[in-house]
TORKOL-4160 file (C-alpha; in steps of 0.2 Angstrom, whole numbers, padded with zeros to 4 digits, m for minus):
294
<pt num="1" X="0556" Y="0465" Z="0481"/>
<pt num="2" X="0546" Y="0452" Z="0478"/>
<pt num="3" X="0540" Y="0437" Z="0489"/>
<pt num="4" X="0552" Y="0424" Z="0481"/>
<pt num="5" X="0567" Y="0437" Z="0487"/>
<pt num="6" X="0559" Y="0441" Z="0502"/>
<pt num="7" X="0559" Y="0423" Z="0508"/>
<pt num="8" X="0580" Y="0422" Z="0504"/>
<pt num="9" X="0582" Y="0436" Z="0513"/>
<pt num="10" X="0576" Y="0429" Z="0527"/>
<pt num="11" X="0582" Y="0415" Z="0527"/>
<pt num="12" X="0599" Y="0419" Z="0526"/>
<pt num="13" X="0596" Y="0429" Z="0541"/>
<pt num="14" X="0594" Y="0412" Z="0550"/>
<pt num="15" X="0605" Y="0402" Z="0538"/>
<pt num="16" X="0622" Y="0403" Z="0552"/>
<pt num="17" X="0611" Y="0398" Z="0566"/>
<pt num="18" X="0604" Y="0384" Z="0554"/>
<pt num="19" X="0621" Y="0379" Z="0549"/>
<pt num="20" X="0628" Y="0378" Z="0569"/>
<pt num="21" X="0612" Y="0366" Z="0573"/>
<pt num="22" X="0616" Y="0355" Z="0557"/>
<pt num="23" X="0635" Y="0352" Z="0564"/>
<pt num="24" X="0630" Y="0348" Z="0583"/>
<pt num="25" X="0618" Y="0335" Z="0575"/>
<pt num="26" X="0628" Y="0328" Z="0559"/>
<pt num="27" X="0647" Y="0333" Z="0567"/>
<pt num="28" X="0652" Y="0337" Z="0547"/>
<pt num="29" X="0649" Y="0353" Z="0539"/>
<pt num="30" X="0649" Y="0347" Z="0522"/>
<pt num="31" X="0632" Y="0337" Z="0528"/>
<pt num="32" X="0625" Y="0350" Z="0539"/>
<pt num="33" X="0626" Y="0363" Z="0523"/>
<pt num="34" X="0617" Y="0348" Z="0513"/>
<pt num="35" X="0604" Y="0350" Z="0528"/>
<pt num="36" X="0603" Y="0367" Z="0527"/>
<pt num="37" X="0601" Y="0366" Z="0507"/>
<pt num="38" X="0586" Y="0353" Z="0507"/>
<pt num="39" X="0576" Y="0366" Z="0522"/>
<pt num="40" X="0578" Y="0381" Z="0508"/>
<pt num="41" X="0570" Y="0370" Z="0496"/>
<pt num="42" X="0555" Y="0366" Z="0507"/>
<pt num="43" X="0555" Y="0385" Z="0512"/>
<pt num="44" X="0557" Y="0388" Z="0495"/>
<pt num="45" X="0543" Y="0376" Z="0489"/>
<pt num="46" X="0530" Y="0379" Z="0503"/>
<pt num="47" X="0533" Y="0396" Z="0507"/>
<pt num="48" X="0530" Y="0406" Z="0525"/>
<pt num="49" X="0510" Y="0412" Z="0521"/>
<pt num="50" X="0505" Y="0404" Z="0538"/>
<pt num="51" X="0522" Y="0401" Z="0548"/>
<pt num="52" X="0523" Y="0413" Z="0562"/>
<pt num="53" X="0541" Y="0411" Z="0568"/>
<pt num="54" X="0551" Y="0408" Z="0554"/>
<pt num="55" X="0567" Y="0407" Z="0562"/>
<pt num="56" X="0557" Y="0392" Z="0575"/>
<pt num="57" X="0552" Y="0383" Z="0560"/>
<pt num="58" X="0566" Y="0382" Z="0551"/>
<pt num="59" X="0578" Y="0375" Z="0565"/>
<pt num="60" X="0564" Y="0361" Z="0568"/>
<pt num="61" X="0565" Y="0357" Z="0547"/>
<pt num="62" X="0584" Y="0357" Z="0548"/>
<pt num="63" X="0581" Y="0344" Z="0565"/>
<pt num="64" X="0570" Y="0333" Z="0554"/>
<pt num="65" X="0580" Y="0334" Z="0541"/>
<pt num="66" X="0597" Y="0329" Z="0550"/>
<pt num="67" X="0587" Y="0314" Z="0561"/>
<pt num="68" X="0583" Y="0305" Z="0545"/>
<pt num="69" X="0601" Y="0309" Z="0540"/>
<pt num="70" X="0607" Y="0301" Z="0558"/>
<pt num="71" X="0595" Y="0286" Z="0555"/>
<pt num="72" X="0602" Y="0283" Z="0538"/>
<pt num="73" X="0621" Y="0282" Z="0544"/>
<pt num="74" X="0616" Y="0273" Z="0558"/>
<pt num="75" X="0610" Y="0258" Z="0548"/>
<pt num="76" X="0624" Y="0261" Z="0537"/>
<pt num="77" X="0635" Y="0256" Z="0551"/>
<pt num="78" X="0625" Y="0245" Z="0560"/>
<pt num="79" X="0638" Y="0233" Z="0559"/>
<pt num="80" X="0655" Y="0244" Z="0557"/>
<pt num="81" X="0669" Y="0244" Z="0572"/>
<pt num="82" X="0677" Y="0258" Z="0564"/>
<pt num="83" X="0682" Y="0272" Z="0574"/>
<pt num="84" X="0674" Y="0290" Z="0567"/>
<pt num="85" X="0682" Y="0307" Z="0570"/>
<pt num="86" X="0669" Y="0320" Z="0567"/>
<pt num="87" X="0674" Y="0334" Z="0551"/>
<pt num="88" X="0685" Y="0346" Z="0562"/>
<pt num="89" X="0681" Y="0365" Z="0559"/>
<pt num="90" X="0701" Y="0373" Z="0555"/>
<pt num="91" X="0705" Y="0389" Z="0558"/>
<pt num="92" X="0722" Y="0398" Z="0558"/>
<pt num="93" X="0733" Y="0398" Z="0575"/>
<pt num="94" X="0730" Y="0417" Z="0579"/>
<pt num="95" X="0711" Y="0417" Z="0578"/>
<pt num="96" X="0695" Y="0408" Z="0572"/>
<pt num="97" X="0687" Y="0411" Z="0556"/>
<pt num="98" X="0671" Y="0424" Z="0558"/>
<pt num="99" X="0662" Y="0407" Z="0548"/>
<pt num="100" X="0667" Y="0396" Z="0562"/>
<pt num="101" X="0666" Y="0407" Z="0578"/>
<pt num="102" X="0648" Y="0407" Z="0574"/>
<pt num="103" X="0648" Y="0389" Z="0572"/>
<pt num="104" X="0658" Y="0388" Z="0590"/>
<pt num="105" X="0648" Y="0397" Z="0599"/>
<pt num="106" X="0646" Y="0386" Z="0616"/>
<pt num="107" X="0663" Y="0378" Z="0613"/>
<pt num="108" X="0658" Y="0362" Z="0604"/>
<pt num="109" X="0674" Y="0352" Z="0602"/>
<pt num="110" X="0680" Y="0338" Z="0592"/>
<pt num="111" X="0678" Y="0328" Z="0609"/>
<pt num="112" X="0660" Y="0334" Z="0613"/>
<pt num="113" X="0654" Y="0328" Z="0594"/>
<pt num="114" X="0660" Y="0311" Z="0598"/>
<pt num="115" X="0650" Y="0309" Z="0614"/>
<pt num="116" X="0635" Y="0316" Z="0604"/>
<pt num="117" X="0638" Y="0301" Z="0591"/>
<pt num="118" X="0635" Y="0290" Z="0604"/>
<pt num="119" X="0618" Y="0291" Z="0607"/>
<pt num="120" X="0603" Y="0289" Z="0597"/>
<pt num="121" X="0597" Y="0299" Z="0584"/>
<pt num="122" X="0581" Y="0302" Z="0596"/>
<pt num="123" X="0592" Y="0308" Z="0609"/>
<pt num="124" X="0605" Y="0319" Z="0601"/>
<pt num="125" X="0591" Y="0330" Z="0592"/>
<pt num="126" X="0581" Y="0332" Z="0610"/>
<pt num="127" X="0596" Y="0336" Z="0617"/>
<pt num="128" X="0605" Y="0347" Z="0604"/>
<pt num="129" X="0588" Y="0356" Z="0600"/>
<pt num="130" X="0582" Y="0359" Z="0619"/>
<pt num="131" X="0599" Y="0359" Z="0629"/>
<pt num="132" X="0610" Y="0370" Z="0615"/>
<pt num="133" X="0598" Y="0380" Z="0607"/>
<pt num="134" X="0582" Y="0383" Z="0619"/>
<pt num="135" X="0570" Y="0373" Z="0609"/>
<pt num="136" X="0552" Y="0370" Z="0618"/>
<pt num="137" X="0550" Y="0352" Z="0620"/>
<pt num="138" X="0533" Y="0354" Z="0616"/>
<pt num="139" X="0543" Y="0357" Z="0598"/>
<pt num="140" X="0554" Y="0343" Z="0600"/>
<pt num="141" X="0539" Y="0331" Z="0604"/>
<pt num="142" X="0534" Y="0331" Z="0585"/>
<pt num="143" X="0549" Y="0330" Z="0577"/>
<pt num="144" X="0553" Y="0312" Z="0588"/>
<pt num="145" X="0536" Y="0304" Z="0589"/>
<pt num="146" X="0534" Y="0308" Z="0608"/>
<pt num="147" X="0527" Y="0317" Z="0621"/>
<pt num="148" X="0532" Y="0333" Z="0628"/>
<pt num="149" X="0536" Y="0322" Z="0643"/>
<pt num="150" X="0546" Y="0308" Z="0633"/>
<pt num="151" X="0554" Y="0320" Z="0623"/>
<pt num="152" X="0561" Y="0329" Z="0639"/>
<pt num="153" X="0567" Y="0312" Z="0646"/>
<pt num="154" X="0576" Y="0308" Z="0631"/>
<pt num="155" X="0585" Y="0326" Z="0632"/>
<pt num="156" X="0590" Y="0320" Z="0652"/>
<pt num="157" X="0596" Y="0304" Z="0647"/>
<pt num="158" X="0608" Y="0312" Z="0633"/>
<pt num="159" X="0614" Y="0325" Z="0646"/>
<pt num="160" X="0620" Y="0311" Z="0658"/>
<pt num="161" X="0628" Y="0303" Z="0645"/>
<pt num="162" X="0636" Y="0318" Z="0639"/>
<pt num="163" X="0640" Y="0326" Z="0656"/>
<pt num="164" X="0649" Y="0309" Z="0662"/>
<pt num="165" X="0659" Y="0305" Z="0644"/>
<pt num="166" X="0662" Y="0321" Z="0638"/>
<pt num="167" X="0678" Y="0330" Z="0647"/>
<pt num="168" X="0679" Y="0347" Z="0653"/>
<pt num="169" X="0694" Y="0354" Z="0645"/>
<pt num="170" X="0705" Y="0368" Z="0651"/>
<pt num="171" X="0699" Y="0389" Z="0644"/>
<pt num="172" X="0718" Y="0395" Z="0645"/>
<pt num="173" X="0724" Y="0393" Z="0627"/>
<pt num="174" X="0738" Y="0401" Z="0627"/>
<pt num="175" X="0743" Y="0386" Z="0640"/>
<pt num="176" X="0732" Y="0372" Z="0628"/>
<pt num="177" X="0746" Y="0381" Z="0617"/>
<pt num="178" X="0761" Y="0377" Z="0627"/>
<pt num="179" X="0754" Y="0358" Z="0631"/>
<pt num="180" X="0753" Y="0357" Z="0613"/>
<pt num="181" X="0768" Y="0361" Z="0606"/>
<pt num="182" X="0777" Y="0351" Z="0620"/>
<pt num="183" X="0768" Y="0336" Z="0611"/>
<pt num="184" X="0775" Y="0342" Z="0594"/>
<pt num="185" X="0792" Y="0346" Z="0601"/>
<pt num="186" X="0794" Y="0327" Z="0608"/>
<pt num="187" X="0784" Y="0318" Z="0594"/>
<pt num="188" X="0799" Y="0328" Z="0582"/>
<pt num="189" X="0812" Y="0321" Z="0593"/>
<pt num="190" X="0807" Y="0305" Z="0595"/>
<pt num="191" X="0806" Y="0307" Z="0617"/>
<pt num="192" X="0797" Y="0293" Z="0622"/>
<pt num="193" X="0799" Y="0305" Z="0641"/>
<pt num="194" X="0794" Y="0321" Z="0634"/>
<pt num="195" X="0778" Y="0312" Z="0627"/>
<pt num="196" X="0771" Y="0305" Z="0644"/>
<pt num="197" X="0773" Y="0323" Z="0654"/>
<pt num="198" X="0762" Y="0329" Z="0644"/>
<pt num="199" X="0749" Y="0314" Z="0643"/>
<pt num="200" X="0735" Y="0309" Z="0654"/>
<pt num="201" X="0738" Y="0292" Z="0660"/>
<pt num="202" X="0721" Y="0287" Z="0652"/>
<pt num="203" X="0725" Y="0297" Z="0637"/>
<pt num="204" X="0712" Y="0292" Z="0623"/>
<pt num="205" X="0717" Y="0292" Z="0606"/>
<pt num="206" X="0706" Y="0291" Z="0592"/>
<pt num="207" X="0715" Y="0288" Z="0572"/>
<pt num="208" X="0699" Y="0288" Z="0559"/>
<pt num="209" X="0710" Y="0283" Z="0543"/>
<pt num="210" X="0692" Y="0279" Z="0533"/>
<pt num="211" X="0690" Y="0266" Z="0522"/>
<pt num="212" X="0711" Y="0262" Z="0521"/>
<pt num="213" X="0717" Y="0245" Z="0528"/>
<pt num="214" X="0713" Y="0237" Z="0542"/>
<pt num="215" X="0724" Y="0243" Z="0555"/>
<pt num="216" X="0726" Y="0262" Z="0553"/>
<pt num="217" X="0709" Y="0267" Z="0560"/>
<pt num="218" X="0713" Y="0264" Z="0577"/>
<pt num="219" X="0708" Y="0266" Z="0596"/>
<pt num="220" X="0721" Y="0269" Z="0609"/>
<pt num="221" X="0719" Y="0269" Z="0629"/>
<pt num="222" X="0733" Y="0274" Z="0641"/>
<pt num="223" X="0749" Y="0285" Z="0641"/>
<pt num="224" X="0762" Y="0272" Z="0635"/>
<pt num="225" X="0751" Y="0265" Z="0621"/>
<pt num="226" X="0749" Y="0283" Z="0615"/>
<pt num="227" X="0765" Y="0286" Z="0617"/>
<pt num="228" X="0770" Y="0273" Z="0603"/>
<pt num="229" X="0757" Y="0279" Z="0591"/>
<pt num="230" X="0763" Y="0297" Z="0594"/>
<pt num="231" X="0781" Y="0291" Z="0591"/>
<pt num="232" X="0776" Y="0284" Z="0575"/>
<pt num="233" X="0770" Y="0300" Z="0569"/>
<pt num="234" X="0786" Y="0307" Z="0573"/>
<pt num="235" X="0790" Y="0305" Z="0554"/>
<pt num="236" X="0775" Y="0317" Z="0550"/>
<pt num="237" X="0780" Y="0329" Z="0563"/>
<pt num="238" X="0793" Y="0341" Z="0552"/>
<pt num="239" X="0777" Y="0345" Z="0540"/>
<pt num="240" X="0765" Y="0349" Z="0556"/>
<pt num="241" X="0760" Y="0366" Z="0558"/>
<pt num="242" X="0748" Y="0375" Z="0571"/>
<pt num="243" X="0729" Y="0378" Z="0569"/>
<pt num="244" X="0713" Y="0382" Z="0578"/>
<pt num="245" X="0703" Y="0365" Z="0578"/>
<pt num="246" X="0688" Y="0368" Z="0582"/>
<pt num="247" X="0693" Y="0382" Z="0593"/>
<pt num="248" X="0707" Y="0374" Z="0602"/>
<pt num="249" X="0726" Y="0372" Z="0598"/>
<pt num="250" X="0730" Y="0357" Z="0587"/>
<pt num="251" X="0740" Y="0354" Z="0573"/>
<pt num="252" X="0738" Y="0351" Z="0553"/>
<pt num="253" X="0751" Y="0338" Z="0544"/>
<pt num="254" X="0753" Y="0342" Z="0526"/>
<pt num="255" X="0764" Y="0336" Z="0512"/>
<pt num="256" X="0767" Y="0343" Z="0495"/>
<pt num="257" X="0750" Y="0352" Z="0498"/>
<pt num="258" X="0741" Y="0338" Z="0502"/>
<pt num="259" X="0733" Y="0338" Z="0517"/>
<pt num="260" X="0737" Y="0323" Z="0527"/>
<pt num="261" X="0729" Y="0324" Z="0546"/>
<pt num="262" X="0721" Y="0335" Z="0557"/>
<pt num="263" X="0725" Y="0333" Z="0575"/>
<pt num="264" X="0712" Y="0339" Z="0588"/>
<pt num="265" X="0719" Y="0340" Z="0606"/>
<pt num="266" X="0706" Y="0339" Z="0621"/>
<pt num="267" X="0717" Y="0345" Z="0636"/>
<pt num="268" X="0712" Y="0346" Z="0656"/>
<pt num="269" X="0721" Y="0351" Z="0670"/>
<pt num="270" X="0738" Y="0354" Z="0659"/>
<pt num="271" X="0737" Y="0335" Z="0652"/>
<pt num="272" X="0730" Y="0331" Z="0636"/>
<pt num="273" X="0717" Y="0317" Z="0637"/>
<pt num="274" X="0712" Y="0316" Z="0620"/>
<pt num="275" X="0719" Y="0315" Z="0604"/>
<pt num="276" X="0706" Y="0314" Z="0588"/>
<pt num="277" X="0717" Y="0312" Z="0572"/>
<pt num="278" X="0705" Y="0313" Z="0556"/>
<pt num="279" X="0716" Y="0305" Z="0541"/>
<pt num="280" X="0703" Y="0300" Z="0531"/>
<pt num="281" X="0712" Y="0308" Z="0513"/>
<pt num="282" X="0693" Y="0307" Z="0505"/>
<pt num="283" X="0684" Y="0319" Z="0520"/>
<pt num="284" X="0702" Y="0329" Z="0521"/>
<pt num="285" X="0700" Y="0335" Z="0504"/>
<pt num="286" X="0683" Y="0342" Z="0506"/>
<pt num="287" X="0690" Y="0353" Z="0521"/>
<pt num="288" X="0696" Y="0370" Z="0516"/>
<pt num="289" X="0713" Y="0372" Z="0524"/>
<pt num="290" X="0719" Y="0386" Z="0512"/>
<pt num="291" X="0716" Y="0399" Z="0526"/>
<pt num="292" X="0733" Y="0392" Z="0536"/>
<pt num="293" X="0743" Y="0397" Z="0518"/>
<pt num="294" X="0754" Y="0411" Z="0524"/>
């Protein structure tokens, strides 16, 4: 074996690790295997004569690569209202895929990405690096241009945030099941009744439609408003059909095998309150949904 293979060995010991802090950081798989891409190539390029922890290094490239990612979209949409779903991971109904249990190790779901898009590129790699995968924050300090002590503070102040936005849901998913499919069973027969028993009455929907019309990318706040939306879904609902989405029940609408939405369900206490709907058709093609074909 020579050095060139030796180095790809190793580094596709780490790449599933590498891959879970890309996704925490970017919320899209297709970006965080970009990530993952461009720190091979620096591995690839510099090689590891004087790296002592490969596995160390490698997570703090992929950080730096996905800061200057988050920077970048961040002045993109400096001045954009839209609402933004993260890329859902989909698996079938029965179990997660091996590729995505990985990726889901500490549970992240559709509802915890969004938080993390709220805070600044700064705080979301302290906290992502430090809080979910046990980086020193004398490593961190670099990577943001801070001290150890700075870095540290920006980690706390992205845990508050986090802790006070983000909300705890239920573990019983056989019950996140049942709460589920009520929602589908109502939403198919148009029961405006069935609909609020099983909402939160500050339910939260979020529809990400992309770059569509004004008007279909959407944020919705309270039990009856949802319930109007979900009603208007009621015409999608015969072509919905269970998944795992990001390792919780949810539902995948397609139509002439096109994929249409993915519903991520965030539910608490027997009550969802969250609904994330991607329907962006240009990031919906990019996710591979074949695993749901019977």
């Amino acid at each position: 074996m020579n050095d060139h293979e030796w180095l790809a060995e190793r580094f596709e010991e780490n790449r599933s690790h590498l891959r879970a802090v890309a996704y925490r950081m970017l919320g899209s798989l297709s970006e965080a295997d970009d990530a993952v891409q461009e720190a091979w190539l620096r591995l690839s390029r510099s090689g590891a004569d004087d790296v002592e922890n490969l596995g160390g290094w490698l997570t703090t490239v992929v950080g730096r690569v996905c800061l200057d990612q988050l920077r970048m979209r961040k002045a993109r949409r400096e001045d954009s209202l839209e609402v933004h779903v993260p890329e859902p991971l989909v698996s079938r109904p029965d179990a997660l895929d091996p590729e995505h249990e990985a990726l889901l190790a500490d549970s992240v779901g559709l509802a915890l990405l969004i938080v993390l898009e709220t805070l600044t590129p700064v705080e979301r790699l302290a906290f992502v690096l430090h809080d979910m995968f046990a980086v020193p924050f004398d490593e961190v300090a670099p990577l943001v241009d801070r001290t150890p002590a700075a870095a540290r503070q920006l980690a706390s102040r992205a845990r508050r945030r986090v802790q006070g936005a983000a909300p705890a849901p239920d573990t019983d998913l056989a019950r996140q099941r049942e709460v589920v499919d009520a929602f589908l069973a109502a939403s198919r027969g148009g029961d405006f009744e069935g609909l609020l028993a099983v909402l939160d009455p500050e339910v939260v929907l979020r529809a990400d439609a992309g770059g569509t019309p004004e008007g279909l990318s959407k944020l919705v706040r309270g039990a009856r408003a949802v319930v109007e939306q979900a009603l208007t879904f009621s015409r999608f609902a015969p072509f919905a059909r269970p998944a795992l989405v990001n390792g919780t029940p949810g539902l995948v609408t397609a139509q002439g095998g096109q994929p249409l939405s993915v519903l991520g369900f965030t539910i608490a206490h027997g009550k969802i309150v969250e609904i994330n709907i991607l329907a962006d058709l240009a990031r919906l093609s990019r996710l591979d949904l074949s695993i749901l074909d019977d």
